[in-house]
C-alpha positions as CSV (number, residue, x, y, z in Angstrom):
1,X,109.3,75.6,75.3
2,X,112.2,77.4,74.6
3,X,110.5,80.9,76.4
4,X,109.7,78.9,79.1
5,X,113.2,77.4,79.5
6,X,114.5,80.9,79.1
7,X,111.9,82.3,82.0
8,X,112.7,79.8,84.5
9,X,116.4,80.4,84.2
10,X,116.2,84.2,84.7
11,X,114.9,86.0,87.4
12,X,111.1,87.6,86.4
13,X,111.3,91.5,87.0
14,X,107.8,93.3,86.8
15,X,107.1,96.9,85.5
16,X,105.0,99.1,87.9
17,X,102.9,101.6,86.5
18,X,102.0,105.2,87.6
19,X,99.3,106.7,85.4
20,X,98.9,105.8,82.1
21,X,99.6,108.4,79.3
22,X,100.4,111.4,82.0
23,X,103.9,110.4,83.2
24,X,105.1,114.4,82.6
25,X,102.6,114.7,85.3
26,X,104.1,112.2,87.8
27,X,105.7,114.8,90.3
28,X,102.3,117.0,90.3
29,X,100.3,113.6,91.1
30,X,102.8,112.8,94.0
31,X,101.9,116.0,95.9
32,X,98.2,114.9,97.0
33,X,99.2,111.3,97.1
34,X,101.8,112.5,100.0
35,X,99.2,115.0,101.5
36,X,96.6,112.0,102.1
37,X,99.7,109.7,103.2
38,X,100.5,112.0,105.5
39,X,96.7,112.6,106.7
40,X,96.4,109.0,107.1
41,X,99.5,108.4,109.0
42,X,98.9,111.0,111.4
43,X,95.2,110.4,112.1
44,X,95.7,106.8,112.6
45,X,99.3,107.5,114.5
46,X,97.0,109.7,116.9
47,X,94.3,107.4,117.4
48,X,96.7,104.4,118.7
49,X,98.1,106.7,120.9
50,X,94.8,107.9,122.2
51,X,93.5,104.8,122.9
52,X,96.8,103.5,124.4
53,X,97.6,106.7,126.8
54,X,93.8,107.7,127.6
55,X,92.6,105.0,130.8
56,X,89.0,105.6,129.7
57,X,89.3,104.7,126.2
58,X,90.3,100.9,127.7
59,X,87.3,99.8,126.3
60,X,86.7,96.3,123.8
61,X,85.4,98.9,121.2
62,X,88.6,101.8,121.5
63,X,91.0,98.1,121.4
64,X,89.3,97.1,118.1
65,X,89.7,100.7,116.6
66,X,93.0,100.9,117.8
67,X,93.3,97.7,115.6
68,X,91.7,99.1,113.0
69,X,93.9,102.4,112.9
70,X,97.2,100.0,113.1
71,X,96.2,97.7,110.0
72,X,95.5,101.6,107.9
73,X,99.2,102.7,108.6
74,X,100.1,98.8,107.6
75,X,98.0,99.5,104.4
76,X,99.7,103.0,103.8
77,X,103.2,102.1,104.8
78,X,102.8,98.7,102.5
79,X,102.2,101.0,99.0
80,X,104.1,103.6,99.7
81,X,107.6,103.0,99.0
82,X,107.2,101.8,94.9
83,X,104.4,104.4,94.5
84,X,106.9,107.1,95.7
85,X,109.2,105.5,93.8
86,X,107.6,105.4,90.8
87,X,106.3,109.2,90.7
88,X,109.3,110.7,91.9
89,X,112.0,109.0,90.7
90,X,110.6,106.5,87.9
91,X,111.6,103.4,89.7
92,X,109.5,100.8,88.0
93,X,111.6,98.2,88.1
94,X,110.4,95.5,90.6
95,X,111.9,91.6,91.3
96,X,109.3,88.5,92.1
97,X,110.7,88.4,95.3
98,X,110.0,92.7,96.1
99,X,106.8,91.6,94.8
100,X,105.6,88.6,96.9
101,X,107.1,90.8,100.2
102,X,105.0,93.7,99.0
103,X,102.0,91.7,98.5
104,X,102.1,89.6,102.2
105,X,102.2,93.2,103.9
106,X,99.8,94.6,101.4
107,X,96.8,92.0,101.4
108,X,98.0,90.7,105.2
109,X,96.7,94.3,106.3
110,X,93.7,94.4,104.0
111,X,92.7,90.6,104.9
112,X,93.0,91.9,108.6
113,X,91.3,95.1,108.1
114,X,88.1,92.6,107.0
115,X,88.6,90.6,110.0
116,X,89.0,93.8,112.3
117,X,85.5,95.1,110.9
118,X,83.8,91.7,111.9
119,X,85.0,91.8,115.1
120,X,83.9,95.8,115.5
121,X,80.3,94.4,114.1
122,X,80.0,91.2,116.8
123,X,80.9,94.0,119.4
124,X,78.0,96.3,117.9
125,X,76.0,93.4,118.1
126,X,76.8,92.6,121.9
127,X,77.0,95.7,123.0
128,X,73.2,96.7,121.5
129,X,71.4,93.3,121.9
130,X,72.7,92.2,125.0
131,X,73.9,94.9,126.9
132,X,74.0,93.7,130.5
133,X,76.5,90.6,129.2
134,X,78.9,93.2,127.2
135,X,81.2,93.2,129.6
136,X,81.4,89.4,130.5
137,X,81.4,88.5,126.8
138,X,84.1,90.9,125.4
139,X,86.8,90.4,128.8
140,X,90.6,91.8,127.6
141,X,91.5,88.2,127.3
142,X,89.1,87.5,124.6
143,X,89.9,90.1,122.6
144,X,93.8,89.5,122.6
145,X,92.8,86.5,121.3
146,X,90.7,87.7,118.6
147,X,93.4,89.9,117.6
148,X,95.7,86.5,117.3
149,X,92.7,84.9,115.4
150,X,93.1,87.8,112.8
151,X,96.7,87.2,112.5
152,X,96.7,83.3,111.8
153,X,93.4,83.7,109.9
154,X,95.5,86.1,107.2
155,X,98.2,84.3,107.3
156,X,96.6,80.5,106.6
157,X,94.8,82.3,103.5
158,X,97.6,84.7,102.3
159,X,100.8,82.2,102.3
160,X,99.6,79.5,100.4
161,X,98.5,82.1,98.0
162,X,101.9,83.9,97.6
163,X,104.1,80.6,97.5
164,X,102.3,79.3,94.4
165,X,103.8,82.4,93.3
166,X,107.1,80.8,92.5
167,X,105.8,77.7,90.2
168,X,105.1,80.3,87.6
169,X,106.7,81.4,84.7
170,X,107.3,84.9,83.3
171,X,108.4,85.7,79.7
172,X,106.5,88.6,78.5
173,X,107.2,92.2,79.4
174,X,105.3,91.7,83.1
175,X,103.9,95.4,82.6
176,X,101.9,95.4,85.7
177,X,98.5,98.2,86.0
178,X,99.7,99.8,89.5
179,X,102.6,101.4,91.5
180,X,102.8,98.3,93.8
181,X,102.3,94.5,92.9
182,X,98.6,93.5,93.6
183,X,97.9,89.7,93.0
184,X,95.6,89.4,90.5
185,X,97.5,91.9,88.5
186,X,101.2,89.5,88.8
187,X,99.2,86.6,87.6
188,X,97.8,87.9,84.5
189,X,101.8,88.3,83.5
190,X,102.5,84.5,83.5
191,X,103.0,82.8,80.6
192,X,102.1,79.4,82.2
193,X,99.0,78.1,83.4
194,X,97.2,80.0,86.7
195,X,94.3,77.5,87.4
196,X,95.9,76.7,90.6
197,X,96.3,80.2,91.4
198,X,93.1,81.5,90.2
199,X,91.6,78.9,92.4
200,X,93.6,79.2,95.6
201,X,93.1,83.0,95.1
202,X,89.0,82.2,94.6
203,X,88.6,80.3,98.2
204,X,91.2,82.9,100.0
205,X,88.5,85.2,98.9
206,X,85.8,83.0,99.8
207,X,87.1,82.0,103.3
208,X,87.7,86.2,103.8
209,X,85.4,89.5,102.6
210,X,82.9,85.9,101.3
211,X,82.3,85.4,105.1
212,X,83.2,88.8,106.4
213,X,80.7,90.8,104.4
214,X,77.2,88.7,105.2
215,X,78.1,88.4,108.7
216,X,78.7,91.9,109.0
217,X,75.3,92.5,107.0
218,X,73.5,89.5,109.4
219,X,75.0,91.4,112.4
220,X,73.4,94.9,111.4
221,X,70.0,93.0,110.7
222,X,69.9,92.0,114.1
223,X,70.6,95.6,115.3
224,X,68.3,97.1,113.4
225,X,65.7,94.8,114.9
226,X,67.0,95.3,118.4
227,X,66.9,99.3,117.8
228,X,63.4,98.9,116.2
229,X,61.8,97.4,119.5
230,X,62.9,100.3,121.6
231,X,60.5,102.3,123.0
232,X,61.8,105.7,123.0
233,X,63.0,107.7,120.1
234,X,66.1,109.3,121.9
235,X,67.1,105.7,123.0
236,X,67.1,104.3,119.3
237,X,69.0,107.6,117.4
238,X,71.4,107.0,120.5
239,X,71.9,103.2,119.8
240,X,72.1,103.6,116.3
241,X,74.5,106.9,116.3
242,X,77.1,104.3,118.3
243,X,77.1,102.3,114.9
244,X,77.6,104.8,112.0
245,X,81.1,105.4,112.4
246,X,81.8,101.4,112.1
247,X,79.3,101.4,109.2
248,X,81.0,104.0,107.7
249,X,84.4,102.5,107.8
250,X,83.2,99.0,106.2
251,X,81.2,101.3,103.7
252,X,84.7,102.7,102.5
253,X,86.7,99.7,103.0
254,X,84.5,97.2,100.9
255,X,83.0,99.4,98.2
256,X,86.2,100.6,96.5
257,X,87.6,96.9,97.1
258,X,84.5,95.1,95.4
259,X,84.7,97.5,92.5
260,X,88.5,97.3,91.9
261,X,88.3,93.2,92.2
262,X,84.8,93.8,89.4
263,X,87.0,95.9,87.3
264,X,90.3,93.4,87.2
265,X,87.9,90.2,86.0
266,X,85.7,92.3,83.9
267,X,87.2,95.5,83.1
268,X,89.2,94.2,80.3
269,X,88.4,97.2,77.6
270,X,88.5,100.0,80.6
271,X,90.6,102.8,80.0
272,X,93.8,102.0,82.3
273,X,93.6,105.8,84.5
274,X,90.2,103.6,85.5
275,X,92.2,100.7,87.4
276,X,95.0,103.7,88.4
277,X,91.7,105.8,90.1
278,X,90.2,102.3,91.5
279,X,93.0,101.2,92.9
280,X,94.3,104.1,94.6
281,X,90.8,104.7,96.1
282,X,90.8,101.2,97.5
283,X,94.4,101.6,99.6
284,X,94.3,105.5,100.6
285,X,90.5,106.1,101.1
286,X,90.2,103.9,104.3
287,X,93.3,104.8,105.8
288,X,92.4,108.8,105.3
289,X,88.5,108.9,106.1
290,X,88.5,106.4,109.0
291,X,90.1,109.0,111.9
292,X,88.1,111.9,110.5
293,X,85.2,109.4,110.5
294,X,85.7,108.1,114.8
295,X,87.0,111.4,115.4
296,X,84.2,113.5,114.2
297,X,81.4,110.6,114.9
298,X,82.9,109.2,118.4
299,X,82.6,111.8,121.2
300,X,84.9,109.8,123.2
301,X,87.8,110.3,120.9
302,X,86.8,113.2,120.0
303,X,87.6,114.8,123.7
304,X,90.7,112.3,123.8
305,X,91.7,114.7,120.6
306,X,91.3,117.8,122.2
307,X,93.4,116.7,125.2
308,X,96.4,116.2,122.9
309,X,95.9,119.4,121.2
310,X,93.9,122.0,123.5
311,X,93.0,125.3,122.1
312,X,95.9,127.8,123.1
313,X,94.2,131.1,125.1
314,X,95.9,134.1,123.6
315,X,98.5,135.9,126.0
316,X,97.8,139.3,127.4
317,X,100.7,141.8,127.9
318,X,100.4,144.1,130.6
């Protein structure tokens, strides 16, 4: 009684972590976390602008990649200030307040990113099994308010989550696993109960990737059978080759992310570089391959690249 007393009166701090048992190392580690920062700021930076400058990239597909690209630098931005923090100057200090603003930027993007990728498979799905309505179905008005959908759809599942935040108590050392607060990882620390939290944080989950991920996977079954009934060979590899950068991006999105949620609930005995390596994957790989991904697989944005930077023709003196 007397610890929680004690906890409720003070403020709860948390300890962020870089990587366990090589923090002589921490500067060295911060060079390639910059590079990819920098990668994925760039790459996505460009592809907004492509999208928003270039008339014939005003297209329902370009506008959800140009949302896709703004929830990556969202995701990037959100981590990087304690992670830079932490390897460059040890700042691992952290209040509960840094931590719930941290968190709403963090998951808000990645909840958004999930709805982004459903909204990128439905207009796979239109624009492959019912071609001739593509245009009347996806109209610039619909797809402003799909992007408002995403919005209120992360934040009805992420604030409810984060203000239960506040009933808790901390008294123990609040050594967190990361270089930025990640939910599950803040309510391990309390030493009160989390059933509420556990819960809340169980349905947001649920009422997110638990709907995103087999509507994505009924969306590509339907595709598949759509390709499948095409007569002609070219005609299918065309179809499907307008699909693997999007399958690529929720390949890289949700794989890292199911593993690091597997390893948080189960991972218990796991060396800790194991939650460092998972979780770093999960917030840098999506941001960094996703450009190189619609660049190299989308011919559209592809020339909209070389626009911006043409090859230079070498000058001839006289």
């Amino acid at each position: 009684i007397t610890m929680l007393s004690t906890a409720n009166s003070t403020p709860a701090t948390f300890f962020l972590t870089g990587v366990p048992g090589l923090e002589a190392f921490h500067i060295w580690f911060s060079i390639p976390f910059c590079f990819f920062c920098v990668i994925a700021l760039l790459g996505n930076s460009t592809i907004l602008y492509v999208v928003v400058t270039d008339s014939s990239l005003h297209e329902p597909m370009y506008y959800f990649l140009s949302m896709l690209s703004a929830t990556d630098v969202g995701i990037t931005l959100s981590s990087l200030p304690t992670t830079l923090g932490v390897l460059w100057f040890n700042a691992r200090i952290i209040s509960l307040d840094g931590c719930i603003v941290q968190m709403f930027f963090l998951h808000g993007f990645t909840l958004m990113e999930s709805s982004v990728l459903l909204a990128m498979a439905f207009d796979r799905f239109v624009a492959i099994c019912n071609p001739l309505r593509y245009a009347v179905i996806l109209t610039n008005s619909r797809i402003i308010k799909a992007g408002v959908m995403v919005c209120v759809r992360m934040l009805v599942n992420l604030v409810p989550l984060l203000l239960l935040l506040k009933r808790l108590s901390f008294c123990g050392p609040n050594v967190l696993s990361h270089s930025y607060c990640y939910h599950p990882d803040v309510i391990k620390c309390s030493c009160s109960s989390i059933r509420v939290n556990s819960i809340c944080g169980l349905v947001a989950l649920i009422l997110t990737s638990g709907i995103d991920i087999p509507c994505i996977f009924l969306s590509y079954m339907l595709i598949i059978k759509s390709i499948l009934s095409i007569a002609s060979p070219e005609e299918r590899q065309k179809a499907f080759g307008t699909c693997i950068s999007h399958i690529g991006a929720v390949a890289i999105f949700y794989i890292p992310w199911i593993i690091l949620a597997l390893v948080h609930r189960f991972g218990h005995n796991a060396p800790p570089y194991v939650h460092t390596l998972m979780s770093n994957l999960h917030f840098l790989f999506p941001p960094v391959l996703n450009p190189i991904i619609y660049s190299v697989k989308t011919k559209q944005i592809r020339k909209a690249f070389i626009k911006i930077f043409p090859k230079t023709k070498p000058v001839v003196k006289l």
